[in-house]
C-alpha positions in Angstrom: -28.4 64.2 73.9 -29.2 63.1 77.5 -27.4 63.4 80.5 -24.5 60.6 81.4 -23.3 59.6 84.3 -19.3 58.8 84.2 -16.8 57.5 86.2 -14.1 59.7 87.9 -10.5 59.9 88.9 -11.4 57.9 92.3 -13.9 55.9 91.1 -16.9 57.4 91.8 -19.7 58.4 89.8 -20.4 62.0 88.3 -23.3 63.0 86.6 -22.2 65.1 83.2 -25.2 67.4 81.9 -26.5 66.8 78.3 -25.1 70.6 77.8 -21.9 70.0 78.5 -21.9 67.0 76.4 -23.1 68.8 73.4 -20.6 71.5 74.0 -17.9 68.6 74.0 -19.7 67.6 71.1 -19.4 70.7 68.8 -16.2 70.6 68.2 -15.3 67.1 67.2 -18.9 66.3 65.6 -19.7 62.4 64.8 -16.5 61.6 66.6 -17.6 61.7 70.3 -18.8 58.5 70.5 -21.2 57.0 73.3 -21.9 53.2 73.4 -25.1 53.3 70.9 -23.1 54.7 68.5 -22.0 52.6 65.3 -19.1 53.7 65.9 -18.3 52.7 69.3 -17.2 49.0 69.3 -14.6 49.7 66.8 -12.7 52.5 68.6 -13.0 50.5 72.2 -11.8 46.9 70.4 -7.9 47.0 71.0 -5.4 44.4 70.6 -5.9 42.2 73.8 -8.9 40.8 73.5 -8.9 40.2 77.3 -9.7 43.8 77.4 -13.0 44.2 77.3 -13.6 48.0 78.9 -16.8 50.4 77.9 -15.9 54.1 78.2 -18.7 56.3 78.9 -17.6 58.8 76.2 -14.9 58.6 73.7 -13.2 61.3 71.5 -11.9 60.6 68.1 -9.4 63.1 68.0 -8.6 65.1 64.2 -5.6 67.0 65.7 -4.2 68.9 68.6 -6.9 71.1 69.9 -9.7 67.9 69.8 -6.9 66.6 72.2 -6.8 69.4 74.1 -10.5 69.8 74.8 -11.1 66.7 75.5 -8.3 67.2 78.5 -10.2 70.4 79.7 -13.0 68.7 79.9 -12.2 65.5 81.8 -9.7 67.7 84.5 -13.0 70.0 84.7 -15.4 66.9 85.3 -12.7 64.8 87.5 -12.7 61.9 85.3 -11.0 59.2 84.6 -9.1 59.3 81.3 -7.4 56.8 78.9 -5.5 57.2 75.9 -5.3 55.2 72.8 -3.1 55.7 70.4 -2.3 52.5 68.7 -4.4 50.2 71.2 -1.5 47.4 70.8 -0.2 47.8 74.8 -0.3 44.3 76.8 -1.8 45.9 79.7 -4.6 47.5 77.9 -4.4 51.2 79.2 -5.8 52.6 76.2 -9.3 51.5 77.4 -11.3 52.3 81.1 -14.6 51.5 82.3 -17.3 54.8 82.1 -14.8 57.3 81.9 -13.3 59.3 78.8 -11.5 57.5 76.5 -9.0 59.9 74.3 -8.9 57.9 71.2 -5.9 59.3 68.8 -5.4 56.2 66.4 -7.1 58.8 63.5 -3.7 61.0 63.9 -1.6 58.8 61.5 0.2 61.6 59.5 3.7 60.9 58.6 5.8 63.3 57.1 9.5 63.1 55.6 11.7 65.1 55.6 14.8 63.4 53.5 17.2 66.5 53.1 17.2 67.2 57.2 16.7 63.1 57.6 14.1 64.0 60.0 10.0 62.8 60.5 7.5 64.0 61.9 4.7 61.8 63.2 1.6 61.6 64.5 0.6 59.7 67.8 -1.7 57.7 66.2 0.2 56.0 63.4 1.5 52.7 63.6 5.0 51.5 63.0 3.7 50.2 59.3 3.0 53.9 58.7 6.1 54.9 59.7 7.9 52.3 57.8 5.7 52.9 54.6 7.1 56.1 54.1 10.3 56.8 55.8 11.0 53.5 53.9 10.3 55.4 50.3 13.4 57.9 51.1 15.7 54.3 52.3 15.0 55.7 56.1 13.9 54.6 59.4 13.2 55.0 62.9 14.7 51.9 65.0 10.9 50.4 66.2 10.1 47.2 67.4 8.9 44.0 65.5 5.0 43.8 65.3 4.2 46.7 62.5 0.5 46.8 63.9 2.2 48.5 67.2 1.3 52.0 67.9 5.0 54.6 67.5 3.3 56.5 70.8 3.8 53.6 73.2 6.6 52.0 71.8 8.4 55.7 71.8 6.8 56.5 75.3 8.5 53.2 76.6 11.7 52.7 75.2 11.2 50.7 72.1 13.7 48.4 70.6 13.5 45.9 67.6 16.1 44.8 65.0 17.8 48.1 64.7 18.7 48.8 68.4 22.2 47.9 68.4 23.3 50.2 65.6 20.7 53.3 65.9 19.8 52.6 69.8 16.4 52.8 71.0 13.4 54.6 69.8 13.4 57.0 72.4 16.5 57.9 71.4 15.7 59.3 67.8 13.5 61.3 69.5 13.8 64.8 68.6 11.1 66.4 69.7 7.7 66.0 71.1 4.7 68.3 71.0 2.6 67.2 74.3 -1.0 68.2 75.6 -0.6 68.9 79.6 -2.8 67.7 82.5 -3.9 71.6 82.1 -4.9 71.0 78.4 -2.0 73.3 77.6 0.0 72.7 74.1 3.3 72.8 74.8 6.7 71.3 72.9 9.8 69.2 74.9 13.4 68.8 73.5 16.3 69.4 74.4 16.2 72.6 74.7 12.1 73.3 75.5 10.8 72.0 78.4 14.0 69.5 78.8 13.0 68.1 82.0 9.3 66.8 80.2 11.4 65.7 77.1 13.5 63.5 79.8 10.8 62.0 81.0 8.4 61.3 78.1 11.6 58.8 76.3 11.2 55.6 78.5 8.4 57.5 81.0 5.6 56.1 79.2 1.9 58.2 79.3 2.6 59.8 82.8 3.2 63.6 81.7 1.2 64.7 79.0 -0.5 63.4 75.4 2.1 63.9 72.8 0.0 65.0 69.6 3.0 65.2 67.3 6.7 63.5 67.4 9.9 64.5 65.8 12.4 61.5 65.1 15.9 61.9 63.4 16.1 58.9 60.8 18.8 56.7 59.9 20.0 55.6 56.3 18.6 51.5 56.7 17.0 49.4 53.4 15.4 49.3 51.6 16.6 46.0 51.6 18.1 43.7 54.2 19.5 40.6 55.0 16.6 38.6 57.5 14.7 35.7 57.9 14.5 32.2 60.0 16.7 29.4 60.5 14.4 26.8 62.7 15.7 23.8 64.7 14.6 21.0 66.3 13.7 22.0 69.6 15.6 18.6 70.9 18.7 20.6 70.0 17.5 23.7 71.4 19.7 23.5 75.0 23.2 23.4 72.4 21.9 25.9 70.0 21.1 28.4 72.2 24.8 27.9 74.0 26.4 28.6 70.8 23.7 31.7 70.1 24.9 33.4 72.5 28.5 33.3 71.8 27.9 34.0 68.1 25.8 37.1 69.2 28.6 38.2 71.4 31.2 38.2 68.4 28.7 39.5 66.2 28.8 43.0 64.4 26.0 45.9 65.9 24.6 46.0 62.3 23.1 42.4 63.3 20.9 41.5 65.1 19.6 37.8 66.8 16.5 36.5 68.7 15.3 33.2 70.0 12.0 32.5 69.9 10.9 28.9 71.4 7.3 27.9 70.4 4.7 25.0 68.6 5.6 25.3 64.5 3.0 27.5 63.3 2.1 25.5 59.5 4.7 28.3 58.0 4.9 26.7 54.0 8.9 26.6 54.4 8.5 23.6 57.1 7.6 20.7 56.3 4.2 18.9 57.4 5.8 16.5 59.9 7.0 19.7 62.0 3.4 21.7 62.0 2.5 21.4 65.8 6.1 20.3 67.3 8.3 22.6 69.0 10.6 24.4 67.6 13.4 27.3 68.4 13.9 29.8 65.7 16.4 32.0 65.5 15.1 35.3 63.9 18.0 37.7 62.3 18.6 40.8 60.6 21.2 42.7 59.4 20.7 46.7 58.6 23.9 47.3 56.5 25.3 45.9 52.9 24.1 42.3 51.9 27.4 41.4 51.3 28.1 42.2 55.1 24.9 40.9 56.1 25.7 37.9 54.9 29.5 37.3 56.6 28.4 39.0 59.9 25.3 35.9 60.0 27.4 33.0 58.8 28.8 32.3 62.1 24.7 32.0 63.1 23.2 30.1 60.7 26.3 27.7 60.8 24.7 26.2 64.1 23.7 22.8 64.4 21.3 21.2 62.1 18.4 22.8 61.2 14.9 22.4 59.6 15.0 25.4 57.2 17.2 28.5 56.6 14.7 31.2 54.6 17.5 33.5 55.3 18.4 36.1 52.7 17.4 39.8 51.5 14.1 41.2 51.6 12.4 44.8 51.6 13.1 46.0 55.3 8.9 46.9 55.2 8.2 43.0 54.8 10.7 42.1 57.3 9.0 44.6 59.8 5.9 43.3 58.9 6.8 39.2 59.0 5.6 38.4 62.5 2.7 40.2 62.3 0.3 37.1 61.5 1.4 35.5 64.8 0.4 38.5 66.7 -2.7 39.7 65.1 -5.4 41.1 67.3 -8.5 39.1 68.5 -6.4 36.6 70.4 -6.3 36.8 74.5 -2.8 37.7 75.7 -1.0 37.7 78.8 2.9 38.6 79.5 5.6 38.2 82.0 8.9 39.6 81.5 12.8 39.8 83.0 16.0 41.1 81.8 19.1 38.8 82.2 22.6 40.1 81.9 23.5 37.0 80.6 22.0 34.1 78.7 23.1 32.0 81.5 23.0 28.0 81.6 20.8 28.3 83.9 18.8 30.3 82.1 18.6 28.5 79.4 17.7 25.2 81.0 14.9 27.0 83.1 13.4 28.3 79.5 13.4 25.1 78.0 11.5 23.5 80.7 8.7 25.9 80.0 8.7 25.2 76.9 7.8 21.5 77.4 4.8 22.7 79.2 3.6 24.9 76.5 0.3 25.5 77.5 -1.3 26.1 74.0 -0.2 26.6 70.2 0.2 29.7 70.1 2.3 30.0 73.3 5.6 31.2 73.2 9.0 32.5 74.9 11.0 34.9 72.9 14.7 36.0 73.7 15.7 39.8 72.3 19.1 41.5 73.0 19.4 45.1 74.0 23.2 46.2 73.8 25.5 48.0 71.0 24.0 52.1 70.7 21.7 51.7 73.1 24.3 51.0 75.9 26.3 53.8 75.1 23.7 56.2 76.2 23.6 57.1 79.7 21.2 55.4 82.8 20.5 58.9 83.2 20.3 60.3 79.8 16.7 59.6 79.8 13.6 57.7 81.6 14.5 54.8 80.0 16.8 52.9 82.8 18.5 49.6 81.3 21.5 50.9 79.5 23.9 47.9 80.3 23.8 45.0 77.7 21.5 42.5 78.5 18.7 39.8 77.3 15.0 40.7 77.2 12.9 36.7 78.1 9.4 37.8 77.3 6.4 34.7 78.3 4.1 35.5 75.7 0.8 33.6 76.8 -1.8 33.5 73.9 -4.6 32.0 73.2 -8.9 32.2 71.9 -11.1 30.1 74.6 -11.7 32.2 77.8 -11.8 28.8 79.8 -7.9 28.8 79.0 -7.2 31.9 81.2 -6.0 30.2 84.1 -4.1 27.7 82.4 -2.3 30.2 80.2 -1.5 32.9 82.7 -0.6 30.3 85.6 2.2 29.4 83.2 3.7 32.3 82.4 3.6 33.8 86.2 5.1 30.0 86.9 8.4 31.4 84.7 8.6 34.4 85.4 8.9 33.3 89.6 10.8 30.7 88.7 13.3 33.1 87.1 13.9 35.5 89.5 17.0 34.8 91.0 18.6 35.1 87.6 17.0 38.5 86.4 18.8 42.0 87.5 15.3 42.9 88.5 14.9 45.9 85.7 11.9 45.6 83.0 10.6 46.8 79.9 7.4 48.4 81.0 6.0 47.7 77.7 6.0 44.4 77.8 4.5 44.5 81.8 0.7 43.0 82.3 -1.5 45.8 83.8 -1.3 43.4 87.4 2.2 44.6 87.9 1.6 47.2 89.5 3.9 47.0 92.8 6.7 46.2 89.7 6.9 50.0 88.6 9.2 51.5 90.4 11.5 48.9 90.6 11.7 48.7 86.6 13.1 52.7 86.7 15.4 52.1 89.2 17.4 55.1 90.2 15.2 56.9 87.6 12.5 56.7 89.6 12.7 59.7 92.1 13.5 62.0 89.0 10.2 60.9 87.4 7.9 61.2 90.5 9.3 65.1 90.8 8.4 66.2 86.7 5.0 64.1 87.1 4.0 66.2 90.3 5.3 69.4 88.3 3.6 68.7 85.0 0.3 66.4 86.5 -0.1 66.6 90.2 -3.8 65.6 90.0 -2.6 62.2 88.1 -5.1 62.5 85.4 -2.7 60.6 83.8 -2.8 57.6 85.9 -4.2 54.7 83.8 -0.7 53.4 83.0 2.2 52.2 84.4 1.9 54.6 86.8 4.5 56.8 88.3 2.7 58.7 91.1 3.5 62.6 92.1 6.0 63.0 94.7 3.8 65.1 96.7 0.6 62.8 95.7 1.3 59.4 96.8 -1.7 59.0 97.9 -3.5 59.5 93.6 -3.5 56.1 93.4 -4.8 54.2 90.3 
């Protein structure tokens, strides 16, 4: 090995001796990976193609104590530090330019138990592995909607998906949560262990540790469900929408409803003539009895006129899994995001503008609800700040040719001005775009001030800082 020289926490340089390196290297073998190495390209390549980063050095991490001396040996170098667990964040923070790259997307393990209804789960296994086999035992953790996201982000951030209204948000199933420090020491938050970390690390994001193992209570769901499409024409999107929201409104917490407003993708359940148009698709699911499922989405599927209805029961795994084509990896990506407390006329009439102005195929505005379980928690209860009822608008930009950038991103950040006045000024921080930066403490609100005190505790240096990135109280001046 030779020497390297690697970037550190303020951007500087740093010259790491070929010693150290092989020390670094004994432990963890063919998985400290520098860019020659076979390797290499693989564990850097994340969702995003935008993201294009090379880390100087990059640990494959088998377990807890690769993780935790790969975090002695960046805090004892000063450098800067990403971690990836399932690479699928919008923003891209799993990757940085010539520092260390913490790579945990090998941790996958998944274990079950049915009696106690509890998991356990590693940091790098995505929400297909947890479906897979809490799935088996008629189980799940309430996740999101794409099964090719990581469970550490979505967990770290919030999460919510199809079972939110019934079970609440990922975060809250959390259990427990074994977490590497800034200090590179292994320590466990729940309730009752470290309870001011296990606060902070369910909506905090990766500000306050690496968790290397989490604990999730399950909840009886599947393994069949009611879901599926019913697709209109988009010319009767501004009506269908009005009565969407009043359906949703009077619908059971078992269901759930979102818009999504797009160009038809050549789905074999539409016909030809509608491959290319847009559309509005009403995606739905329902995580109790069929028989149920199928009087709570009558009301729903009773609106308007539409193109098809493929709604009906399928295997909860393949319902988790059915928007994954759309959003598979290699495309260029770029979001924008606001909460609404209400799906407001005006709201809706601003959305369906954009929508005319699609800027490619693969372009899309999407419309989740966040209400029912998850409300009932606290502001307080946790990081995780939204607890009133409201509706998630997420600009999802996508697209292949570089030359497109502009384009794309121009429209979303268009929207997303466009619809300030009528957002409440909150956001999902796993849905921000790493540019948002001045956005961060705004989206925890009052939460805010609680965080910047247990990030100074638990990482004053913010070696944890390529993120959305809550600064130490004491630190302000650790920037990114």
């Amino acid at each position: 090995m030779t020497d390297l020289n690697l970037t550190t926490l303020e951007s500087g340089k740093t010259v790491i001796s070929a010693a150290a390196i092989e020390a670094l290297s004994a432990g963890c073998g063919d998985r400290l990976l520098r860019e020659h190495d076979g390797a290499y390209d693989e564990a850097r390549t994340i969702w995003n193609a935008m993201v294009d980063r090379k880390p100087g050095l990059i640990v494959r991490c088998a377990n807890a104590t690769d993780v935790i001396n790969a975090v002695q040996f960046a805090r004892g170098n000063s450098l800067l530090v990403a971690i990836r667990g399932g690479g699928h964040n919008i923003a891209g923070s799993a990757v940085c330019d010539g520092g260390l790259m913490i790579d945990l997307s090998q941790m996958r393990s998944v274990k079950v138990d049915a009696s106690a209804q509890t998991a356990l789960v590693g940091p790098g296994a995505t929400l297909a592995d947890v479906d897979r086999e809490t799935q088996a035992f008629g189980l799940a953790v309430p996740t999101g909607i794409n099964s090719t996201t990581g469970i550490a982000g979505l967990t770290l951030g919030g999460g919510f998906g199809w079972l939110t209204r019934k079970y609440g948000l990922t975060c809250d199933s959390l259990l427990s949560a074994e977490v590497v420090t800034a200090t590179g020491d292994l320590i466990r938050a729940s309730e009752t262990e470290n309870p001011d970390l296990f606060w902070a690390l369910r909506g905090g994001g990766g500000n306050f540790g690496i968790v290397t193992e989490f604990e999730f209570r399950l909840h009886k769901v599947g393994p069949e469900v009611l879901s599926g499409l019913v697709v209109h024409p988009f010319a009767d999107a501004r009506n269908v929408l009005r009565e969407y929201r009043e359906a949703l409104a009077a619908s059971p917490e078992e269901y759930s409803c979102w818009a999504v407003m797009r160009q038809a993708p050549p789905l074999p359940f539409l016909p030809a003539e509608w491959h290319g148009k847009e559309i509005l698709v009403l995606a739905m699911c329902y995580c109790g009895s069929i028989e149920e499922g199928e009087k709570a989405a009558a009301r729903m599927r009773a609106i308007g006129k539409p193109i098809a209805d493929v709604v009906g029961p399928n295997p909860f795994v393949g319902w988790q899994q059915a928007f994954d084509p759309l959003l598979a990896p290699g495309a260029r990506n770029y979001w924008k995001s606001h909460d609404f407390a209400e799906l407001s006329d005006a709201a809706i009439d601003l959305l369906l503008g954009a929508v005319r102005e699609l800027p490619g195929p693969e372009c899309e505005i999407f419309i989740g609800y966040v209400g029912g379980a998850a409300s009932r928690v606290p502001a307080g209860a946790t990081a995780f700040p939204q607890r009133l009822p409201h509706f998630v608008m997420n600009v999802h930009a996508r697209w292949r040719d570089p030359a497109m950038d502009k384009t794309c991103i121009d429209w979303a950040r268009r929207l997303f001005e466009d619809a300030k006045p009528l957002a409440i000024g909150t956001a999902y921080i796993n849905f921000m775009p790493a540019d948002e930066v001045d956005r961060v403490e705004a989206a925890y609100g009052a939460n805010y001030k609680r965080l910047a005190e247990i990030k100074q505790r638990y990482d004053p240096q913010n070696l944890f800082r390529i993120n959305h990135n809550v600064r130490p109280k004491a630190g302000q001046q650790a920037a990114e």
